[in-house]
N, C-alpha and C positions, 0 to 999 in steps of 0.2 A: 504494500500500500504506500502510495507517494504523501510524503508531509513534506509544507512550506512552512520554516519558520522564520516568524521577520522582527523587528521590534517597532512599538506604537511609537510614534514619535508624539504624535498627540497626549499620549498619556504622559510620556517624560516632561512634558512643557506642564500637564497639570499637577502632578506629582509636583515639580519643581513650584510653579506658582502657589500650591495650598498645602505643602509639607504631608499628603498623604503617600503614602506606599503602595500603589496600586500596580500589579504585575504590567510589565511592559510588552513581556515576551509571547509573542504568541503563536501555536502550534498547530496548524489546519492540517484535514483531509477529507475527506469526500464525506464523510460522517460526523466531525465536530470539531469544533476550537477549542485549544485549553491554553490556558494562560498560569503564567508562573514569572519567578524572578531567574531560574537558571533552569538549562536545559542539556541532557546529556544524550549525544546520538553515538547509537553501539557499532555506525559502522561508514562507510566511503559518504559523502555528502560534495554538493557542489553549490558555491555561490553564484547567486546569479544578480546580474546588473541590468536589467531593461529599461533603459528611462525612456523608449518607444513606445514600451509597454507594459504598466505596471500592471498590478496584479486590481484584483476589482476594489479592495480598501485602498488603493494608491502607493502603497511601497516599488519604491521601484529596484531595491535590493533585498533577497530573498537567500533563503539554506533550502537546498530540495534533497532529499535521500528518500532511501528506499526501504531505511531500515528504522528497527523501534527507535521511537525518542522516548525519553526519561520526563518528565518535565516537574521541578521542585518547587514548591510550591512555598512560601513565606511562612 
């Protein structure tokens, strides 16, 4: 199963602006999002840059792999 995972840039400026801690990181695939503050992938992963084409939340820098992600949670 393909997971992208990107970080909120939105949330770091709100985090930053109202000193909350809300996870930045976030982990998609075809079935659901999870969000966390670190993320551990168990296996080859590839960065990708598309500023032609970002992804549908707007990142245009992405981690795509193949394999489980970890995702820790605060």
């Amino acid at each position: 199963m393909k997971h992208i995972i990107h970080i909120n840039q939105h949330v770091i400026r709100k985090n930053h602006k109202t000193g909350e801690r809300a996870p930045v990181i976030t982990v998609k695939n075809y079935k659901e999002n999870r969000y966390g503050h670190a993320v551990k992938i168990t296996g080859p992963c590839v960065v990708r840059y598309e500023p032609d084409s970002p992804l549908s939340c707007g990142a245009r820098v992405w981690i795509e792999t193949e394999y489980p992600v970890e995702v820790e949670k605060a």
